[in-house]
C-alpha positions as CSV (number, residue, x, y, z in Angstrom):
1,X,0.0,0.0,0.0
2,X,1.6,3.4,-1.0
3,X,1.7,5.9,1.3
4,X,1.1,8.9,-1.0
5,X,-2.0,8.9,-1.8
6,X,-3.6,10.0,-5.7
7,X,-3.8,14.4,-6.0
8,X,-4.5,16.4,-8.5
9,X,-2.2,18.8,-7.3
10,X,1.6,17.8,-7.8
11,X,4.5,18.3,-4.7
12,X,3.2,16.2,-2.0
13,X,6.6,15.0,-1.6
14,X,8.5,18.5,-1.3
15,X,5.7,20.0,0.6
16,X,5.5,17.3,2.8
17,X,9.3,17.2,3.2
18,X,9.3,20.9,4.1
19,X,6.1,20.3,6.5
20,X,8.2,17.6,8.5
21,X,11.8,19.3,8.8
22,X,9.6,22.9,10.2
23,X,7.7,20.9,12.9
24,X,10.5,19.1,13.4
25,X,13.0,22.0,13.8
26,X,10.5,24.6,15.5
27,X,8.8,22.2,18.0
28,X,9.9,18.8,18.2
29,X,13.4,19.0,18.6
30,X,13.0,22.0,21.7
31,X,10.6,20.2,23.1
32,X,12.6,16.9,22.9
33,X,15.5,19.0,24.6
34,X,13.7,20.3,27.4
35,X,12.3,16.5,27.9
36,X,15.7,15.4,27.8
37,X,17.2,18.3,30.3
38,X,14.1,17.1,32.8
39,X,15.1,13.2,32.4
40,X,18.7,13.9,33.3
41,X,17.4,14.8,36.9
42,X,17.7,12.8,39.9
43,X,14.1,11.2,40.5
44,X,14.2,12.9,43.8
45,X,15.4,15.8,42.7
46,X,13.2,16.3,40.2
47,X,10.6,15.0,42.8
48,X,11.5,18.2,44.6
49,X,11.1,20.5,42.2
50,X,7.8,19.7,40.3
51,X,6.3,18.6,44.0
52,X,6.9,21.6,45.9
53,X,4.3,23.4,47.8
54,X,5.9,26.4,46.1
55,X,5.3,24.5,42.5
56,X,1.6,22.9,43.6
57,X,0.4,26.2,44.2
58,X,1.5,27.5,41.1
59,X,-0.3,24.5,38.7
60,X,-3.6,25.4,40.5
61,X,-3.2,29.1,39.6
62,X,-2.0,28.8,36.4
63,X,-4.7,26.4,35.3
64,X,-7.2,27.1,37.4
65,X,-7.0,31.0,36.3
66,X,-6.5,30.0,32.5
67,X,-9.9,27.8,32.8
68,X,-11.4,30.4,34.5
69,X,-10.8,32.9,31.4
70,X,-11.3,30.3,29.3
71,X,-15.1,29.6,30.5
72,X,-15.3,33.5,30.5
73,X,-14.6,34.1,27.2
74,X,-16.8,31.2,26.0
75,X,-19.7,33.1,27.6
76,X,-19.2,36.8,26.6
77,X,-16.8,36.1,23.5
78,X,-20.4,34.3,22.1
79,X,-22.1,37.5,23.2
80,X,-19.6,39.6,21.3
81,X,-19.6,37.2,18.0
82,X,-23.3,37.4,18.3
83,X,-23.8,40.9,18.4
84,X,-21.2,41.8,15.4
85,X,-22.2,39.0,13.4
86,X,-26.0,39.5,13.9
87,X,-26.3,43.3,14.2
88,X,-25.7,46.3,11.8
89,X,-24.8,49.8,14.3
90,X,-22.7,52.9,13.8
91,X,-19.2,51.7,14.9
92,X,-19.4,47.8,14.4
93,X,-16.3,47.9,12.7
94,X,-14.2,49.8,14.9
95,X,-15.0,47.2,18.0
96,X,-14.5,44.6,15.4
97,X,-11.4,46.0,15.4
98,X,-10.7,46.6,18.5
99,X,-10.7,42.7,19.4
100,X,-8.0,42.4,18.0
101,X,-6.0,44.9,20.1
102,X,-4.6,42.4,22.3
103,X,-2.4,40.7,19.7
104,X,-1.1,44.2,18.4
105,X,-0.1,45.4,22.1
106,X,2.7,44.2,23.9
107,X,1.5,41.7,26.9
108,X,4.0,44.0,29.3
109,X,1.9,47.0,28.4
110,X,-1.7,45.0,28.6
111,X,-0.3,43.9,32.3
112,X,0.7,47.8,32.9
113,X,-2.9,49.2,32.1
114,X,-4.7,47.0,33.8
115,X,-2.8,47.5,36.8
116,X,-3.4,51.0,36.3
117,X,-6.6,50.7,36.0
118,X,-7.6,47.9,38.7
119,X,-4.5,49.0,41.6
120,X,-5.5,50.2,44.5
121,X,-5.6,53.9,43.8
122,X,-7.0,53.2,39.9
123,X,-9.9,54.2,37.9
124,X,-12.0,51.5,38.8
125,X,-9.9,49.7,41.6
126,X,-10.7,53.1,43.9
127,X,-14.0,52.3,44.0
128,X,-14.0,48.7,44.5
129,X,-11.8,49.2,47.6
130,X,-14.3,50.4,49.8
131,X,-16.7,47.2,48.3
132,X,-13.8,44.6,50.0
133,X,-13.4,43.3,46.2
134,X,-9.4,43.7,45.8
135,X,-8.6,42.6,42.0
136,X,-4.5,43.7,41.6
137,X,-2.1,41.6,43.2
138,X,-4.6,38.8,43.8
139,X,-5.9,35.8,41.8
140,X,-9.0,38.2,40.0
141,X,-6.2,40.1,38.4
142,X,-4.3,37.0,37.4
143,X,-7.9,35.9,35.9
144,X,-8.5,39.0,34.8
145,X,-5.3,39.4,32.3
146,X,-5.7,36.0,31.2
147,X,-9.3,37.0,30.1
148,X,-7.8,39.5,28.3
149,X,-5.0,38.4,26.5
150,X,-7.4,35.1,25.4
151,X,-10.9,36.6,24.3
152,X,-9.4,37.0,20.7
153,X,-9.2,33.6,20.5
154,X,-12.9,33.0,21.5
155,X,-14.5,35.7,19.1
156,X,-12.6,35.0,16.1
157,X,-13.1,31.4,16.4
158,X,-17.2,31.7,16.8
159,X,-17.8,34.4,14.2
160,X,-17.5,31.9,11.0
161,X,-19.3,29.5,12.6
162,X,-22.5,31.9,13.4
163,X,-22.0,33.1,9.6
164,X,-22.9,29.5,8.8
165,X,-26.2,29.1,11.4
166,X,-29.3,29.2,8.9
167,X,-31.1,32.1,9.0
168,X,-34.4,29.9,7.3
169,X,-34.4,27.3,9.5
170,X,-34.4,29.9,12.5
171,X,-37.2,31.6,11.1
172,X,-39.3,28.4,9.8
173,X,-38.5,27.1,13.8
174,X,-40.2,30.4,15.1
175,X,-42.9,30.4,12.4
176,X,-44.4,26.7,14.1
177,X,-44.0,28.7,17.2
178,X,-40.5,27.5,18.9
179,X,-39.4,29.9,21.7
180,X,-35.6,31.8,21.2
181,X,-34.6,29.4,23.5
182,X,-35.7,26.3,21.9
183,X,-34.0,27.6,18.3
184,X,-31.1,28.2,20.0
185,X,-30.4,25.1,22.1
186,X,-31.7,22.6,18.8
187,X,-30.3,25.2,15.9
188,X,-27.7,27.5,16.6
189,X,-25.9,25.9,19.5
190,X,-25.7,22.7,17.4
191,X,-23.3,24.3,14.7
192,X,-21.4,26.6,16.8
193,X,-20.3,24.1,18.8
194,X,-17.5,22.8,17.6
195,X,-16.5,26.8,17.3
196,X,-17.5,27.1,21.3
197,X,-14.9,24.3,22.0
198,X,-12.2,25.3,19.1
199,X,-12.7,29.0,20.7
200,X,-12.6,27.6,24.6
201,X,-8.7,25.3,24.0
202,X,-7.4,27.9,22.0
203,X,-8.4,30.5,25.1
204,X,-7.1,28.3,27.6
205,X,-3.7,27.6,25.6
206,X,-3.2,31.3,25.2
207,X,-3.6,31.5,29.1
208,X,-1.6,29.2,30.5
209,X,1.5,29.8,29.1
210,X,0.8,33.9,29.7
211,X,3.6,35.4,31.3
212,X,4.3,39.3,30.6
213,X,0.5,40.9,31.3
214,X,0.1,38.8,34.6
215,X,3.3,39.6,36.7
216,X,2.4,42.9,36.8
217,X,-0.9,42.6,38.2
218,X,-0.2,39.9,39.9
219,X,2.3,41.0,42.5
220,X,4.1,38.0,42.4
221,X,3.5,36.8,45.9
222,X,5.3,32.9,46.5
223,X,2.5,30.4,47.3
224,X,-0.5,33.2,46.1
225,X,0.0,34.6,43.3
226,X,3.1,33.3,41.3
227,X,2.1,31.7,38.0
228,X,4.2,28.6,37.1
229,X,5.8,29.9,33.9
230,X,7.2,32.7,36.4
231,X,8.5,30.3,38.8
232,X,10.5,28.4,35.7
233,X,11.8,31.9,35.1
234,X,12.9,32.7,38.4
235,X,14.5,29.2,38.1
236,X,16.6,30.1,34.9
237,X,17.9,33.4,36.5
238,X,19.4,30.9,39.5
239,X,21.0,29.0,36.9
240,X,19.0,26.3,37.6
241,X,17.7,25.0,34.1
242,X,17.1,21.7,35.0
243,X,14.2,22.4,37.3
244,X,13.1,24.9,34.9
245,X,12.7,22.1,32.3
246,X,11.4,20.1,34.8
247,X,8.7,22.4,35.4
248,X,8.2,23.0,32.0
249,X,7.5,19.0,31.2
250,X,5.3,19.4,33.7
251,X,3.2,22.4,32.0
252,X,3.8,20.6,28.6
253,X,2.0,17.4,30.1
254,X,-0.8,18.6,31.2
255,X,-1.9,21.4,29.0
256,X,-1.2,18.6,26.4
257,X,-3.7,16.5,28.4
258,X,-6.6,19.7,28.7
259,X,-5.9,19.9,24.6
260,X,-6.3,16.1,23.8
261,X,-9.5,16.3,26.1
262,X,-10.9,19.1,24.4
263,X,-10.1,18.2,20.8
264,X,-11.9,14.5,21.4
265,X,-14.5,16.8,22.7
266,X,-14.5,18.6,19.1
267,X,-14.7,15.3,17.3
268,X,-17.6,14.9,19.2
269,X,-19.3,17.8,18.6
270,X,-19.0,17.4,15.0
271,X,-20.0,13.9,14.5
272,X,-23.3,15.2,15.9
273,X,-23.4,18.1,14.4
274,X,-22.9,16.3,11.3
275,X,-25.7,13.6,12.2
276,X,-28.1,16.3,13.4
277,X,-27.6,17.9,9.4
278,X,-28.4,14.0,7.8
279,X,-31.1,13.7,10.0
């Protein structure tokens, strides 16, 4: 059986060729390093390091945060695809626009604002103070610039997927007298589900491995509010790069985990959605 398969369009082989060596070059082969720097370590050494109280702490804010943002944005990035997908108003374009300010800016300079904003003596954080709700240097701001830096993702992701939602059926479905909510939980949620999902891991891969927006805002406190990929950096600047790879296989395992979860959970979502449109 050949492994090439019949195309009308020649160059499988060079393309393919080229396809291999990039992955290869540009993530296998660091990520093989940095497995191989954590597998030199003594198994209680490396025990040590990715066990810590320090390090446990760190996993649970990390991912715990990222999910956080990541269920965020799957509520109010739908909200936001909906309304420019859906509705014609003066200035659509420019907040269409405007979603995609957090790739354009710097994360250092998203971290900067919203500290500015949310610190004690901001904008907004001056009148929260007096509420008890405290949101720089605590876990809402980590949350909060996670959210930020990730609800891109989530918009961009849902838009094509509410341009292909069926305007007739939606109407035919209200015609025999089918509430919003019944259209929407057996018509449009059906096809923009695989987009909710798509939208939700790519949000919660942009979090995790978040760095410059968050140690700002964060405050950096050991055991509260240190994010792991700033404890693998305080671990490069002690010369320690062993137990920065080691935490790093450990970040690498389980957002790897999360995203093969997720994507079986899109495979699902279209096999039904695809049964739902034979049906």
């Amino acid at each position: 059986m050949s492994f090439r398969q019949a195309s009308v369009l020649p160059g499988f082989g060079l393309t393919f060729g080229f396809t291999t060596f990039f992955l290869s070059t540009m993530v296998l082969l660091p990520l093989a390093a940095m497995v191989l720097a954590a597998g030199s370590m003594h198994w209680s050494d490396f025990v040590h390091v990715v066990f810590s109280a320090r390090a446990l702490d760190s996993y649970r804010l990390s991912f715990g945060a990222s999910f956080l943002a990541a269920s965020i944005n799957l509520v109010f990035g739908f909200i936001i695809a909906w309304t420019l997908v859906r509705y014609e108003f003066p200035g659509r374009k420019l907040i269409d626009a405007l979603i995609d300010m957090p790739f354009a800016l710097p994360t250092a300079v998203s971290g900067i604002a919203l500290t500015t904003v949310f610190a004690q003596s901001g904008w907004i954080g001056r009148y929260l103070e007096p509420l008890g709700i405290k949101v720089a240097y605590t876990w809402l701001g980590v949350t909060l610039a996670l959210t930020l830096i990730s609800m891109p993702f989530a918009v961009r992701a849902l838009q094509p997927a509410l341009l292909e939602v069926q305007r007739d059926l939606e109407d035919a479905a209200e015609t025999l007298g089918a509430g919003r909510f019944y259209v929407f939980r057996r018509i449009i949620l059906p096809t923009v589900l695989p987009a909710l999902l798509t939208g939700f891991s790519l949000s919660f891969a942009r979090a995790v491995g978040e760095y410059g927006s968050v140690i700002f805002i964060a405050g950096n406190l050991p055991m509260k509010t240190e994010i792991t990929p700033l404890l693998i950096v305080i671990h490069l600047e002690q010369f320690d790069y062993q137990g920065a790879a080691a935490l790093g296989l450990v970040m690498l395992v389980m957002s790897f985990t999360v995203l093969f979860a997720i994507n079986l959970l899109q495979a699902w979502g279209r096999r039904r959605h695809l049964q739902a449109a034979s049906s």
